[in-house]
N, C-alpha and C positions, 0 to 999 in steps of 0.2 A: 558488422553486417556486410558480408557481401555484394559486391556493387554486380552490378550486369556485366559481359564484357563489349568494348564499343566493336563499332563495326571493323574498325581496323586492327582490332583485335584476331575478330572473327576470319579479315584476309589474311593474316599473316599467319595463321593456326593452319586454317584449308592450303595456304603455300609448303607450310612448313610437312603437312602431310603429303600433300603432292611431287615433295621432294623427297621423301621418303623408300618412297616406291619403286623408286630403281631409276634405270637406264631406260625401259620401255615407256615407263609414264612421262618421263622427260622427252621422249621422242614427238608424242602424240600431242603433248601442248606446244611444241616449238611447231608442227604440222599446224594444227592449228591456230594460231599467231600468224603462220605465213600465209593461210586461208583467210585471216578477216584480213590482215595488209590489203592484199590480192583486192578483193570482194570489196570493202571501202572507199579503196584509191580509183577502182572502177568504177564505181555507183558516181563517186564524186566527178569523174571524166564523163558521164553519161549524162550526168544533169546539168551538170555547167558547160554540157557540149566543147572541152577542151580538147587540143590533138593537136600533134605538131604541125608547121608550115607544111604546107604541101602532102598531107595529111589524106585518107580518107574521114568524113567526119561521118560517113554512115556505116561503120564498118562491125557495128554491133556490139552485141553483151559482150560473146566469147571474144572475139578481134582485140576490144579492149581490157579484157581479163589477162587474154596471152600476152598483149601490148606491154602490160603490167609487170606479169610474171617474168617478162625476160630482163627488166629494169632491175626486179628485187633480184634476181641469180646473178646477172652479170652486170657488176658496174661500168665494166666500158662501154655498156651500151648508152649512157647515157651521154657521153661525148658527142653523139653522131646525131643529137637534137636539137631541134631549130624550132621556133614559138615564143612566144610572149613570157614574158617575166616570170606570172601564174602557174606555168605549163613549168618552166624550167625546174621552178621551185617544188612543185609537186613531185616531180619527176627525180629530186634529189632526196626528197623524203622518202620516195619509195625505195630507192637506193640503199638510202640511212639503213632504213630499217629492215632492208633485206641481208644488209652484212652484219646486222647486231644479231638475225636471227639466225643465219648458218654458220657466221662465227661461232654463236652459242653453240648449235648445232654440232657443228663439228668435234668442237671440245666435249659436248657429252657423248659421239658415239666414240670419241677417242679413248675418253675416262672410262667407256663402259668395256673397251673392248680389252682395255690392258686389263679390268678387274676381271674380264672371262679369261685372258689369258692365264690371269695368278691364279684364278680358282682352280683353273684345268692343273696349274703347274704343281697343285697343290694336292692333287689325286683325289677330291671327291667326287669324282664319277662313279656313275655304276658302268661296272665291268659285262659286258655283252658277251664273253666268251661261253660257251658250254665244251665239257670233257676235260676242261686245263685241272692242272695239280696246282693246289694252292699251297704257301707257304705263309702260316703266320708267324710273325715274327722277325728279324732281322741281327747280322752278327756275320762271325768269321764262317761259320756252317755252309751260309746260304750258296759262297761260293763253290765250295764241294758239292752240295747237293746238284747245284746246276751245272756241274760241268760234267759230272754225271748221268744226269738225265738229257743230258744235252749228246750224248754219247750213245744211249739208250735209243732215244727220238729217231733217230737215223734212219729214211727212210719213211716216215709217218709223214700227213699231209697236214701242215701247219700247228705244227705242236706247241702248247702256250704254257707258261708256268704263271700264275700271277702269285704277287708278295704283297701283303696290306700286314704294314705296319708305322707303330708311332714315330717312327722316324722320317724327318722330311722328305718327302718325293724327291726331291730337287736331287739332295743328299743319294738318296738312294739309287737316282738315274745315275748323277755324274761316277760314282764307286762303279757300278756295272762297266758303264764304257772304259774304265781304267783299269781292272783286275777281273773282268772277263772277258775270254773270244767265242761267243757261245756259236757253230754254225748252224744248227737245228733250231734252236727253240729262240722263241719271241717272247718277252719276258716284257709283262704288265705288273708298274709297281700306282699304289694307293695308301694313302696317307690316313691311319685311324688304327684305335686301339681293336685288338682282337677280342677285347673282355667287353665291348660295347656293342650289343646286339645289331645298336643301328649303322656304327659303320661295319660291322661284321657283312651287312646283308651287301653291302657295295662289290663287294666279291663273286657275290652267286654261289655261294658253298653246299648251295643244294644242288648247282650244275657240273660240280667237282668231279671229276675221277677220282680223287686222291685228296686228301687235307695233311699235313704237315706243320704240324705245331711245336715251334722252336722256344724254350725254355730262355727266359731275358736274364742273360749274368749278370747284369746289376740289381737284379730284384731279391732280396734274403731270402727270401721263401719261394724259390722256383715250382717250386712243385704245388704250392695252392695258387700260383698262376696259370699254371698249366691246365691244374683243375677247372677255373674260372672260366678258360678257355675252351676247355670240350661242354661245358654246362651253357655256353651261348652258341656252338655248335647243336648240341642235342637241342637247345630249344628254335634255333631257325630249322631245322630239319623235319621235326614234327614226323618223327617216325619215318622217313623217308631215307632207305640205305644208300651210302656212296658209295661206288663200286669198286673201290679198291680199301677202304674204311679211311679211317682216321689214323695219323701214326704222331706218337711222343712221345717224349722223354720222361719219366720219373727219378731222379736223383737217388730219395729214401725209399726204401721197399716195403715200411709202414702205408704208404701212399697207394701203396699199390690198389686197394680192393676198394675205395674213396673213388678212384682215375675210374676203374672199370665201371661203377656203378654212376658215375656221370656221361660216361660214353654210353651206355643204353647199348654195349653187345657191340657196337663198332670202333669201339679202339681199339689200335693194337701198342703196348704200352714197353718200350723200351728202358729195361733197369741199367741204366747207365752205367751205375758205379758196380754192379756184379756182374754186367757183359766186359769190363776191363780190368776188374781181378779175374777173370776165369781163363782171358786171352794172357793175361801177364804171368799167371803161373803155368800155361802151356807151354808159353815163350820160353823160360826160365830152364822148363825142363828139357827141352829141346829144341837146340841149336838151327834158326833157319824157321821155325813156322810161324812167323810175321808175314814174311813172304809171302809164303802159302794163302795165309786169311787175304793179305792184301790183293792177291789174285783175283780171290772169288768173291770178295766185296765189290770191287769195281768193275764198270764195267767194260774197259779199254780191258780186252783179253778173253777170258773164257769165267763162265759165272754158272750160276745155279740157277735150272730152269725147270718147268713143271708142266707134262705135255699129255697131253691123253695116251693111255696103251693099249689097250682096244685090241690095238693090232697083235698085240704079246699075249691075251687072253690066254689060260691054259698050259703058261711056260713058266718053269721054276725060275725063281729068281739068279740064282747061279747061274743055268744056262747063261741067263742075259747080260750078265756083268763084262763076257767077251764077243757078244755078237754084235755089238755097234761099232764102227771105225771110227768115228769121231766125237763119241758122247763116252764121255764115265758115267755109268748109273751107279747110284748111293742109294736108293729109297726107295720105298712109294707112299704116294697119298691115298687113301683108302675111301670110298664110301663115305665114311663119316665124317670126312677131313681129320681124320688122325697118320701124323705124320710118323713112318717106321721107316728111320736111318739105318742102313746094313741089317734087313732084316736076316734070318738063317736064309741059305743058299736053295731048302728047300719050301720056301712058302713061292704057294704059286699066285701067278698074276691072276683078279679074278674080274668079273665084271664090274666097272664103275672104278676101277684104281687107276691112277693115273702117276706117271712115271716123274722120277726128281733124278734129275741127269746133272752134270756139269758138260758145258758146249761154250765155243766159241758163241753162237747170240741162238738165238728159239728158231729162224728157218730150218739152219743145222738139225736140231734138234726133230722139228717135223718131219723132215729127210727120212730119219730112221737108215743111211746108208750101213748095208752089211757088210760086215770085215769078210775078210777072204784071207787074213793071215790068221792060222793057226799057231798054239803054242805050241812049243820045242816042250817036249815034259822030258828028254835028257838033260835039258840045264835048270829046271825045279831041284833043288833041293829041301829036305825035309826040316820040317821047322825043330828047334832047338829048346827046350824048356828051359824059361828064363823064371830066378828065384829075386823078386824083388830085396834089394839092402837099406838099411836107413839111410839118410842121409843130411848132411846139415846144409840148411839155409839158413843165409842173411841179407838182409831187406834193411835196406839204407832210406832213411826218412819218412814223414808218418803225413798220412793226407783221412780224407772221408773214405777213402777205400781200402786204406790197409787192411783194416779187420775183416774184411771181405775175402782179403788177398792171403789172410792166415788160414781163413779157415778154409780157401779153395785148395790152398799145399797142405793140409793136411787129410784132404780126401784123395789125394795122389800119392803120398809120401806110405811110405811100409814104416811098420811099430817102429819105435823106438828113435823116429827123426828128428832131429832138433831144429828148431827155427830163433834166431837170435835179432831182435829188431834195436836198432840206434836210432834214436832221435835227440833230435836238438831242442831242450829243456826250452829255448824263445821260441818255437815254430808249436802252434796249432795244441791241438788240446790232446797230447803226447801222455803214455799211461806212467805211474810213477816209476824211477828209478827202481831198477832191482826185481820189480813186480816180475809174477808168474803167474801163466796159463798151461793149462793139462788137456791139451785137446784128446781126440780117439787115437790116434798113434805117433803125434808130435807132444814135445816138450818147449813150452815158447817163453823163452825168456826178456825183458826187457832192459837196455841200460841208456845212459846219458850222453849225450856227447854231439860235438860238431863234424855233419858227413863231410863238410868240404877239408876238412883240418885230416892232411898227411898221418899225423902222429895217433889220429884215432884209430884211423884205419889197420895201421901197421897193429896195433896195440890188438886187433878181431883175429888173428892168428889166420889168416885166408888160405893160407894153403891149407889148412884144412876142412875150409868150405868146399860144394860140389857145386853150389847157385849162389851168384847174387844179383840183389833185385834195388835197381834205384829208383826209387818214388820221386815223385815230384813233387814241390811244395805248393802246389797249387791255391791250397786254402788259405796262404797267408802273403803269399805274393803275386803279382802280375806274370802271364805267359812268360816275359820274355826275361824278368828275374828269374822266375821258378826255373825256366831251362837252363839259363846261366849258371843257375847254381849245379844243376844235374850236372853239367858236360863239366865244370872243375870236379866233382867227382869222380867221373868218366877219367877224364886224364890221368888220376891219380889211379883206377883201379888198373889202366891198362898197364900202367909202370909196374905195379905190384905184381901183375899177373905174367909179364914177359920173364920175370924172374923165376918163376917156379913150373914145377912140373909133374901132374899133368896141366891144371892150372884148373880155374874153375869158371862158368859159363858168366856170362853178364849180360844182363836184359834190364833195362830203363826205360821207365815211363817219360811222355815230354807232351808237354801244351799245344806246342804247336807246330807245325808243318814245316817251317824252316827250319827247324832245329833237329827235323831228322839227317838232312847230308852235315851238318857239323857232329853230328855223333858220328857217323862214318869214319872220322878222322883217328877217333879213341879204338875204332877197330872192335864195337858192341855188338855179340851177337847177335841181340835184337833188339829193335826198339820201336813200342810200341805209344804212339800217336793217338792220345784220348779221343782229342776232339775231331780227328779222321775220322776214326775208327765209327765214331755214333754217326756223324755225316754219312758217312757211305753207308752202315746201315740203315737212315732212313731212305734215303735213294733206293736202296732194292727193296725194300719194302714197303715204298709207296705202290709198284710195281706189281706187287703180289703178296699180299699181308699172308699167306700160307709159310713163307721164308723168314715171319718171324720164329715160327715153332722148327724151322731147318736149323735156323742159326742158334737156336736156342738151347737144341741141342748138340750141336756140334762143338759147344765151348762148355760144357758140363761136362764134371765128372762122370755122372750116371749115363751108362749106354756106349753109343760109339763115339769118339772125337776124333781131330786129326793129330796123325805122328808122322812122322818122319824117323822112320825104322833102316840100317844099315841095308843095303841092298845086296850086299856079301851073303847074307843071309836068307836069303829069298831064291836066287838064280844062281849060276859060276861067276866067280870071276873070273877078270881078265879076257872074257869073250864076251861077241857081240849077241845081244839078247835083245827080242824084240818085244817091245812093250806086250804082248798078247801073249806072251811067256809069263813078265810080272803080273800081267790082271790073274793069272791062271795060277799062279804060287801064292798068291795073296788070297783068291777065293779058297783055296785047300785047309787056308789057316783062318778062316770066317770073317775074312778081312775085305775090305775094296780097295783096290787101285785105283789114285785119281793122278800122279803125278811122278814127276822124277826128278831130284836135283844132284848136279853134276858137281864134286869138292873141287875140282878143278876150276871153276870158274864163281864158285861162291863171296869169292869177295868182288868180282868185277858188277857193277851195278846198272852198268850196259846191257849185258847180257839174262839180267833179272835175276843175280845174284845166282847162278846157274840154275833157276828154278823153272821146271817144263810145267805145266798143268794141262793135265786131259790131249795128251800128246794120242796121234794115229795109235791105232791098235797096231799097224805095218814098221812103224817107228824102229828102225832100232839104235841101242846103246851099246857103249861100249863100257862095262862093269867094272870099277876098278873101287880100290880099297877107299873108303872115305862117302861113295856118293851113298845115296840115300831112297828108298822110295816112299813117296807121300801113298797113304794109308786111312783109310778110316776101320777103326778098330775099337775096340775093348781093351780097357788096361790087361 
């Protein structure tokens, strides 16, 4: 049987809730405590008519309230009283009990005010920004991304990027101040998961410009995270579009129609592992357009931009490709938002199309300045029919993207090509020994063996390769193993390669960002940087999700892409030629002119590896055997 509970039960239950309550309810009982002090100790001076020597003793309610109240604040006031034993005694109880109650006092607004400060430190606020680009997520990306957009920002009136992720605040701030110099952008970070609606909403991601959903590398299943991620998107949004959409990453390209059908039409969904086969077999096949991509991915340089043309209404497209002095035009976007890269020279500009240029930044671009140098058509020379040959590659190491990366060299490659893949029997889920693939015009064989071991390499007969491709083993080791192990194979192909002649191209995949100037060393034609490459892609297409479908097709077989085509072949050599000569030999052959790189200066990294992009139409070069001009073409 249940007993009652006694009274003092009942106080100490009512306290223990009272303390419950926080720091506010602590305040208002300690308030009031020092209200009955106050009020009792006077009542008791009014009715026993007490008051010090020399006293007023009629000096009233309030006289004796305030009398009171300066004894409970400050205890040196009671030194300075004179009276009867009664009076003195009083007078130290009120005392007593004035420094037991702000003592108190103090320590709870102290206790309250360091637990505001951890909460604050601890990013649960809501974020008051409106127009910032949000970033969910956290990793090595984030600092690309921001340094990028911090780039981009230049000039705009308080530009904000906020980042809410499970990673401590603290953590998060102190890494910024130490591996970033952002000068533009103000960078708000918030502590909570992106799959949890309710810290989601601390963000404001319905005040967004821009969302940025960064794939967590220690999660096995990226991509039903990411999902997870646009589905508490799409549901704080409630049909409401952000004005630059959603941008993420998909890993597997099964995922792909799952991602869009969670984005509700506003995501724009980057296939990660076939946007770095498609640049890694571009790479492979010609020497130097890393460079190139990496020009017009970032934005420190000249980029792809997308401007109203209005002004061009009624002008063939060819005309236009030489009458801007400081923009390369590639494209237009149309009416329907269907993007046509190098369309034929005679589709005309019509109403509602707007122009995809490459510019130094978008005022340029608005400019619309008109060239005034014409082309020289005595130094045009006529183009050459060229009969594609097979050719054999080999691809050193096996990751989630090889098979991506067979099948994108075999939609470049002419009949009868060979592709020969080595993998290491202990690395990653490698296909058996011996095995064979029949693609449409490659032959792909697979065998055994250690890429870093001298003795396997010699044993691939490489002088008889035309490409070879070093993977990184990402799937099975950390960045900075996986690149270690690339660049001992790098050393070993450059020895291999100095020996023979003509020799054959070398392009290598690598994790991560420092380990591009240590390839420099092995003297790799190119080398393409994974986790860059998707960073600065979402940077520009936070920007203008229309540049997904630019970039999309610029690294595809199908349609135009970029080359890098002998410039011997284009203008004279050995004479000065002025870029509005090349846009004007390149249009003849249905081609665009977007750049120029100089063999002379290609390995100095100073100078951008000798690489020009969207140089003056007034420009000129001087044509010698080796340089090259960048090209958007058709195989």
């Amino acid at each position: 049987m249940n007993s009652r509970p006694t009274w003092g039960q009942r106080l100490r239950y009512a306290f223990d809730n009272m303390m419950s309550r926080g720091t506010p309810a602590l305040i208002f009982w300690l308030a009031a405590a020092t209200l009955a002090l106050i009020v009792v100790f006077t009542i008791v001076f009014l009715v026993f008519g007490l008051s010090p020597e020399g006293g007023d003793p009629h000096k009233g309610v309030i006289g004796e309230a305030y009398f009171t109240l300066l004894h409970a604040l400050d205890p040196g006031t009671i030194t300075g009283d004179d009276g009867d034993w009664v009076f003195l005694f009083l007078m130290f109880l009120v005392t007593l009990g004035g420094l037991l109650i702000f003592s108190a006092l103090i320590g709870v607004l102290s206790t309250g005010l360091d637990a505001r400060l951890q909460e604050l430190r601890k990013g649960r606020s809501l974020v008051l920004e409106e127009g910032h680009t949000l970033i969910l997520g956290w990793g090595k990306p984030v600092f690309t991304i921001l340094a990028e957009l911090d780039i981009a920002s230049e000039g705009e009136a308080d530009p904000v990027v906020v980042v809410l992720s499970e990673t401590d605040k603290v953590v998060m701030d102190d890494t910024l101040r130490e591996r970033s110099d952002l000068k533009n952008l103000r960078v708000v970070t918030r502590h909570g998961s992106p799959i949890d609606v309710d810290d989601l909403a601390l963000a404001r991601p319905e005040l967004a410009s821009a969302t940025i959903v960064l794939a967590p590398l220690e999660e096995p299943e990226p991509d039903a995270y990411v999902i997870k991620v646009i589905l508490a998107l799409t549901q704080l949004l409630q049909g409401r579009e952000v004005e630059r959409g959603i941008v993420a990453e998909i890993s597997d390209p099964a995922n792909l129609s799952p991602a869009r059908l969670a984005g509700a039409g506003q995501a724009v969904l980057l296939d990660g592992r076939e946007t770095i086969a498609k640049l890694l077999v571009q790479a492979a096949r010609q020497s130097g357009i890393s460079v190139a991509v990496q020009e017009l991915l970032d934005f420190d340089g000249h980029e792809i931009y997308i401007d109203d043309a209005s002004r061009f209404e009624g002008i063939d497209f060819g005309t236009l490709l030489g009458r801007l002095e400081r923009c390369s035009v590639i494209g237009l976007l149309d009416v329907d938002d269907m993007v046509l890269l190098n369309p034929p020279g005679s589709k005309v500009i019509s109403s509602g199309d707007r122009l995809i240029a490459v510019a130094e930044d978008d005022t340029v671009l608005e400019l619309f300045e008109e060239s005034v140098s014409g082309p020289d058509f005595e130094q045009i020379l006529a183009a050459d029919e060229r009969s594609p040959s097979p050719e054999r590659v080999v691809i050193l190491g096996w990751n989630k993207g090889a098979q991506p990366v067979i099948t994108h060299f075999d939609a470049f490659l002419a009949p009868g090509s060979r592709i020969e893949v080595v993998v290491d029997p202990g690395l990653g889920r490698a296909p058996e020994v011996d095995s064979h693939q029949r693609l449409a015009n490659t032959d792909v064989n697979f065998r055994h063996g250690s890429t870093t071991d001298r003795s396997t390499l010699e044993e691939l007969e490489l002088g008889q390769a035309d490409h070879v491709m070093v993977l990184a083993c990402s799937d099975d080791f950390d960045a900075q193993r996986a690149d270690a192990r690339t660049l001992v194979t790098l050393l070993h192909l450059r020895e291999i390669n100095d020996g023979l002649e003509p020799g054959f191209s070398i392009v290598s995949e690598m994790v991560d960002e420092r380990s591009r100037r240590l390839a420099e060393v092995a003297e790799v034609d190119d080398v393409i940087v994974s986790e860059n490459v998707i960073s600065l892609l979402f940077a520009q297409i936070s920007q203008n999700h229309h540049l997904a479908d630019v970039f999309t097709q610029l690294f595809s077989p199908e349609g135009s892409e970029i080359y890098l085509r002998p410039a011997g072949t284009y203008v004279a050599l050995n004479e000065e030629v002025s870029f509005a000569t090349m846009v004007e030999a390149a249009r003849r052959r249905g081609e665009c002119a977007i750049g120029y790189r100089s063999a002379s200066q290609s390995d100095d990294p100073d100078s951008g590896f000798g690489m020009t992009i969207n140089p003056p139409k007034s420009r000129v070069f001087k044509v010698t055997q080796g340089d090259s001009l960048v090209v958007l073409a058709e195989e």
